[in-house]
Each structure stands twice: as structure tokens, then as C-alpha cells.
PLY file of the C-alpha trace (Angstrom):
ply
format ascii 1.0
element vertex 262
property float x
property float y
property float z
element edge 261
property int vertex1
property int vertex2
end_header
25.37 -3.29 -19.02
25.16 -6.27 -16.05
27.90 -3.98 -14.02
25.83 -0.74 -14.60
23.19 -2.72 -13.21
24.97 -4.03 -10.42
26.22 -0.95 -9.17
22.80 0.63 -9.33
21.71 -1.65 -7.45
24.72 -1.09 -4.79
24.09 2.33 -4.45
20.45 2.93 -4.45
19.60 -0.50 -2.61
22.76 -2.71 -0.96
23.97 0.45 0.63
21.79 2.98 1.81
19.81 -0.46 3.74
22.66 -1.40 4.86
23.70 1.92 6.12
19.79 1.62 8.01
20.55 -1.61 9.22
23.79 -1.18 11.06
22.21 2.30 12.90
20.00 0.09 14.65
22.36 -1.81 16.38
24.02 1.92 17.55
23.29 3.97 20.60
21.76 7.45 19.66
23.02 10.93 20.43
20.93 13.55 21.91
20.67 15.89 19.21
20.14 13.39 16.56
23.01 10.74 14.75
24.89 7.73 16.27
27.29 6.71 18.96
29.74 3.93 17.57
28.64 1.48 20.23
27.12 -1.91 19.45
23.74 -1.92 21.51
20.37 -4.01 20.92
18.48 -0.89 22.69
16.67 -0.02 19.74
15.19 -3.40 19.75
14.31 -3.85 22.83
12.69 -0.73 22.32
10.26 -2.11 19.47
7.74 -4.16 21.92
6.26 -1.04 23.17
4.92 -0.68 19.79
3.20 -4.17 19.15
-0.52 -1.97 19.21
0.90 0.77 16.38
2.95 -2.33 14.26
-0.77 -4.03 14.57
-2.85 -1.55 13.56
-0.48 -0.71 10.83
-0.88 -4.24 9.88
-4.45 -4.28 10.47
-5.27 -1.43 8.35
-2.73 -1.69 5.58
-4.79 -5.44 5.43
-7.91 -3.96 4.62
-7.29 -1.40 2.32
-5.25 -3.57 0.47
-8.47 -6.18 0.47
-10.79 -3.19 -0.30
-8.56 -2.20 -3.06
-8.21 -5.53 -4.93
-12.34 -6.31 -4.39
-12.54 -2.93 -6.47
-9.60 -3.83 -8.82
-10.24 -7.01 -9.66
-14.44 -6.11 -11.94
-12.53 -2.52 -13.27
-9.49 -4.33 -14.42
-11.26 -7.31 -16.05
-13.66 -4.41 -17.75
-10.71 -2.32 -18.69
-8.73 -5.85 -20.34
-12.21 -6.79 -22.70
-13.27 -2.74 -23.54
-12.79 -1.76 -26.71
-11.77 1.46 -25.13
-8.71 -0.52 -23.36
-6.24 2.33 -24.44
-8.37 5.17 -23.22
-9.32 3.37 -20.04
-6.06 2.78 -18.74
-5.03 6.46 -19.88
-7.76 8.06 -17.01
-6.41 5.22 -14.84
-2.96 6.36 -15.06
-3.87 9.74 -14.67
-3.60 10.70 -11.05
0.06 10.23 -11.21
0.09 13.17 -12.90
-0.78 15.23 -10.02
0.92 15.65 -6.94
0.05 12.79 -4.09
-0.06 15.30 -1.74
-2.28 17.68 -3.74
-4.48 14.50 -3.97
-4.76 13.76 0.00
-5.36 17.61 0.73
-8.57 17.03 -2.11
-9.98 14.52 0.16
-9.86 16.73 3.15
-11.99 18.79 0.81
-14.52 16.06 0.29
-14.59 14.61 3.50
-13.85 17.79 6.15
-17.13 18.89 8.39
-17.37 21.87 6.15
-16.14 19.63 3.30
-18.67 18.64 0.14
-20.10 15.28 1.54
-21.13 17.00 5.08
-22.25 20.38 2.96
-25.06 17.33 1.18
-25.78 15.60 4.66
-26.68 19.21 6.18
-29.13 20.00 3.05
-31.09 16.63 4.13
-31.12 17.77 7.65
-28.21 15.54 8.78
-25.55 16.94 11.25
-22.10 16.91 10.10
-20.51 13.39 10.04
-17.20 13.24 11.07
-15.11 11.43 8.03
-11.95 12.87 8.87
-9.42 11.58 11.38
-9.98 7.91 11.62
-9.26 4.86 10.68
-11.93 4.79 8.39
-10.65 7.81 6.31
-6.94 6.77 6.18
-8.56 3.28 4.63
-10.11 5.49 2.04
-7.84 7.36 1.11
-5.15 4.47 0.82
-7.70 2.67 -1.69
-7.72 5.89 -3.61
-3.80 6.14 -3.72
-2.64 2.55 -4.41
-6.10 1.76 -6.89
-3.95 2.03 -9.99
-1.18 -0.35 -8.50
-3.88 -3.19 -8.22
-5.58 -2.55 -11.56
-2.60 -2.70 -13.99
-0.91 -5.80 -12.76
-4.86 -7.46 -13.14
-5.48 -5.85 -16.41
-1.99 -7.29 -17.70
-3.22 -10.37 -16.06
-6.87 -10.72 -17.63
-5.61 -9.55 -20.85
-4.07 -12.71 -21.85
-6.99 -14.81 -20.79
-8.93 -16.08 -24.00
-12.78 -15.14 -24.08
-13.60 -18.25 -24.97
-12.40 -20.07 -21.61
-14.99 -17.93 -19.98
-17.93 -18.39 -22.46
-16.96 -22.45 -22.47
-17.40 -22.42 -18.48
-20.87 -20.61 -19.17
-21.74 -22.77 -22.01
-21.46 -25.64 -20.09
-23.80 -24.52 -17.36
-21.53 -22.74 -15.09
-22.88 -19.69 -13.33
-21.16 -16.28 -13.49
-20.21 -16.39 -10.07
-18.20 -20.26 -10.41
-16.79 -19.06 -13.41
-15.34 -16.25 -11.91
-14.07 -17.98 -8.96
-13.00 -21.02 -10.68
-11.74 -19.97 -13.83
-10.71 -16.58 -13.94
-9.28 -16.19 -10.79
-6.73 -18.61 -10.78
-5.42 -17.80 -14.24
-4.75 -14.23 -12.72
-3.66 -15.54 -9.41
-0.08 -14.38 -10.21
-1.01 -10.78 -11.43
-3.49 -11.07 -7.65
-0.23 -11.51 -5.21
1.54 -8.75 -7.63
-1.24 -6.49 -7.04
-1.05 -7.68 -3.44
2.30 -6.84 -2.91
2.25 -3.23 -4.82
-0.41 -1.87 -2.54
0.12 -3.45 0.84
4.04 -2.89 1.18
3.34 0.90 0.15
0.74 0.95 2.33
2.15 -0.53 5.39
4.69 2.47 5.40
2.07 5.14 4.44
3.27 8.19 6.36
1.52 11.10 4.21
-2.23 9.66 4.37
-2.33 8.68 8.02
-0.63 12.14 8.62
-2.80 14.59 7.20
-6.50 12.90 7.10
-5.94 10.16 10.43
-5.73 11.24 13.83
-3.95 9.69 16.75
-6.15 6.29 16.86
-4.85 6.00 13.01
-1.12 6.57 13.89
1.03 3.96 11.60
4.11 3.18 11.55
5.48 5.38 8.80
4.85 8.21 11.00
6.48 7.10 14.60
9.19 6.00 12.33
9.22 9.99 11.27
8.43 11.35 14.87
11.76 9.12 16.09
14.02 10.62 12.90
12.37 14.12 13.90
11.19 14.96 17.37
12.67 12.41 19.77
16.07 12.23 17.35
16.82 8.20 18.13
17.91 7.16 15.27
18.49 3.20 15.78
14.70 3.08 16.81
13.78 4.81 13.47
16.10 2.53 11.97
15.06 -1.16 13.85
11.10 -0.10 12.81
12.61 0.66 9.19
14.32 -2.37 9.38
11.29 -4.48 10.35
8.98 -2.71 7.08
11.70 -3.99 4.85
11.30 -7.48 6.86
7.75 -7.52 5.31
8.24 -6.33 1.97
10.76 -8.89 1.49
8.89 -11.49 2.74
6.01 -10.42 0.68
8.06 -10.55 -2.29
9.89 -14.14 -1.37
6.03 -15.41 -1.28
5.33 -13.95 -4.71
8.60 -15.59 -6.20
7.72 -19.07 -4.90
4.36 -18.92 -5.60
5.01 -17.80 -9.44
7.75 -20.79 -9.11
4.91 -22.99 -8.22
2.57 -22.10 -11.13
0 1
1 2
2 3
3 4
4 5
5 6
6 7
7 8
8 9
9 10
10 11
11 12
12 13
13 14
14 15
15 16
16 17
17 18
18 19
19 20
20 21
21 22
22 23
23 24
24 25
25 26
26 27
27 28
28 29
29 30
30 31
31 32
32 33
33 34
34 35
35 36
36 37
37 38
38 39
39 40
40 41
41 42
42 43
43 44
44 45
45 46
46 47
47 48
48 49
49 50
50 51
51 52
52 53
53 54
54 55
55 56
56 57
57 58
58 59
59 60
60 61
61 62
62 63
63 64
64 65
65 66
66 67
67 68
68 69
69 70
70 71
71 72
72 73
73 74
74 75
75 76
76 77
77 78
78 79
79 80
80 81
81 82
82 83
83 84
84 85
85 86
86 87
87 88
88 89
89 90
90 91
91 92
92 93
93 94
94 95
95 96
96 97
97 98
98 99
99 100
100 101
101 102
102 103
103 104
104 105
105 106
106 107
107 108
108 109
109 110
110 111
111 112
112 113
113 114
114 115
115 116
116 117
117 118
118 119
119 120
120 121
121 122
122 123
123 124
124 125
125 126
126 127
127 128
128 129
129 130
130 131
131 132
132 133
133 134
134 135
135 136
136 137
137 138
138 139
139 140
140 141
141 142
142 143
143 144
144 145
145 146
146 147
147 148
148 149
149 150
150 151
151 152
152 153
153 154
154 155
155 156
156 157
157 158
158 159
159 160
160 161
161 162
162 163
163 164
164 165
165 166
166 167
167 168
168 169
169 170
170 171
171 172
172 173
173 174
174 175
175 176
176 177
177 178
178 179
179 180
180 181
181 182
182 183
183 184
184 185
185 186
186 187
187 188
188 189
189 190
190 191
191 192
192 193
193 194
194 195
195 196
196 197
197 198
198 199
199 200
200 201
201 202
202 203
203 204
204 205
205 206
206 207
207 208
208 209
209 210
210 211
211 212
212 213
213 214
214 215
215 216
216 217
217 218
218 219
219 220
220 221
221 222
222 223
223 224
224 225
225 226
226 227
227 228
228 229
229 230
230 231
231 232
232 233
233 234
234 235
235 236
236 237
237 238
238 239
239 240
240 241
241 242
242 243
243 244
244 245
245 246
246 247
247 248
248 249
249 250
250 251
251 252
252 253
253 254
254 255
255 256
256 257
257 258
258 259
259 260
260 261
């Protein structure tokens, strides 16, 4: 069983980031593919994209924040509900549908025909525009990666007696030092999970910045598909592939040592 493992692991991870790792370091051909020549090009290349890697950052960051602020009361409701089972069924159930059926639903809600702007006009209000900005991809990122925050927390706040919490209150604690003092850091580990499973995702959102952002809400998920697609350089595509998996593994290294430390 350890070697079926192992070569799983060769096949669908070791080898096809390797294969993405040496491209980088290759000069590109014109119609797409690689020359055999050891270059640092595609590097060099990756400063004129500081402003896209940073607002990638920037608003993978928030949405991941917005997402766990939301997370953290429906997960801690979902883990004491006697309706636990049922709960985390309609949490689970999005997967069931298409992501991309999901993201065309919000340009539904949110377009300047859409429902929302439909209300607004009924009040008098001119059409908002929702769609095509930073502010919509954030949305619509919360929406996606939700369920990826609330079941690590749930699994979290499960095991967490109800007495620990009533004790703090007993003994003259307010709600708001009881959750910040005492239920937070016994979920702290099931927080940087929930961390990790939304902002890595996130950071390399391509769909969602694609079809409801517009070009101030470019990330880097979708330069990374404009250089596999339009300009063919493949060791650029690569290097910015390259520097995502950079983060997630660093991301994941801080988990470890942090559930190392606890």
C-alpha cells in the first residue's frame, strides 16, 4: 500500500511540477512549447508583474479574511445545532453543481439588468454597477471557498466541551473575551487549515476573476492562462506557476510548524 502511495504521489505531484519547473528555466518557441536551452528569461520576465502578483495577493487576502469572519459564527452554530447533520448537508451542497454554473448565477444577481439592480431601479435607484471589479471577484470568491473554511472550523469547534465556554461565562467573562480567549485558540489549528484551503485556491482563481472581474481585477491565474494561450511563452506561464506553488507550500510549512507548536 506505502508504494501505491508513493507512486501516486510521483505521478500526479513529483512529476508533472517538476515537468513545470524545469520549462521555466527554457526559452519558448513561437507557436507555443520549449527550446532545450537553459535561460533565466522567464524570470527576469516576472518583475513586470509585481502590480498583478500584488493585487492577486491583495485580494486573495481579503476574501480569505471575509470568508473566515463569516465561517468562524456559522461553523460554531453548525458544531452545537442539534441539526449538525442537516446543516452541514446544505453546506456541502453547492459542490453538487457545477462551479461554473455557480459564477454565471452571480452574473445573474449582480449584472445591470441582473436581480439586485432590477430592486434598486423599483426604489428609484440607477443601476449599480456590481459586476467587473474587484469588489465582485471578492464576492464571489467568499461564495466559492465558504464551505472550505466552515468544515475544517466545525471539525474544530466540535471537540470543544460546552462547559469550557459556560465556565468562562460563569466566572464573569463576557461573550466577546470568551470568544477571543477561549474559543479561538482551541480552534486555532482548524483557523490556519481553513486559512490555507481558501487562500491558496484563491490566489490562483482563474474562473471568478475571468467571468465577473474586469481588467482592474486581472489575477494571476489568468495572465498565467493568457501566457499558456495567447502570447504561447511557456517558461513565463511556468516561472508564475512556479511562484503560486512557492506560496502554497509555504502556507502549508507554516501550518505544519504551527500544529508542531501546539
Amino acid at each position: 500500500m506505502r508504494y501505491v502511495y508513493l507512486l501516486w504521489l510521483i505521478l500526479l505531484f513529483v512529476l508533472p511540477i517538476s515537468i513545470i519547473f524545469v520549462y521555466s528555466f527554457l526559452e519558448p518557441q513561437i507557436y507555443g512549447g520549449v527550446q532545450w536551452n537553459f535561460t533565466l528569461d522567464a524570470y527576469r520576465y516576472l518583475p513586470k508583474y509585481l502590480n498583478l502578483i500584488w493585487r492577486s495577493i491583495w485580494i486573495a487576502g481579503v476574501a480569505t479574511l471575509i470568508t473566515l469572519v463569516v465561517a468562524l459564527p456559522v461553523s460554531f452554530y453548525i458544531a452545537k445545532s442539534r441539526l449538525k447533520n442537516f446543516l452541514l448537508l446544505l453546506t456541502v451542497v453547492p459542490f453538487w453543481t457545477n462551479s461554473l454554473i455557480r459564477i454565471y448565477a452571480w452574473k445573474i444577481v449582480l449584472g445591470n439588468n441582473g436581480i439586485i439592480n432590477q430592486f434598486l431601479n423599483l426604489l428609484g435607484f440607477g443601476p449599480v454597477q456590481f459586476l467587473y471589479n474587484p469588489f465582485a471577484v471578492i464576492l464571489v470568491i467568499v461564495y466559492t471557498y465558504l464551505p472550505f473554511a466552515i468544515l475544517p472550523l466545525y471539525a474544530a469547534m466540535e471537540k470543544i466541551e460546552n462547559s469550557i465556554l459556560e465556565a468562562s461565562l460563569d466566572l464573569g467573562a463576557s461573550k466577546m473575551y470568551t470568544f477571543t480567549k477561549v474559543l479561538l485558540p482551541n480552534v486555532r489549528m482548524g483557523l490556519l487549515t481553513a486559512f490555507v484551503f481558501v487562500f491558496v485556491p484563491a490566489l490562483g482563481s482563474y474562473a471568478i476573476p475571468d467571468l465577473v472581474g474586469g481588467v482592474s481585477s486581472r489575477m494571476i491565474g489568468n495572465e498565467i492562462v493568457r501566457q499558456l494561450m495567447t502570447i504561447r511563452n511557456w517558461p513565463v506561464a511556468s516561472a508564475m506557476s512556479n511562484l503560486l506553488t512557492l506560496i502554497a507550500l509555504l502556507s502549508i510549512i507554516i501550518v505544519m510548524k504551527r500544529r508542531g507548536k501546539s
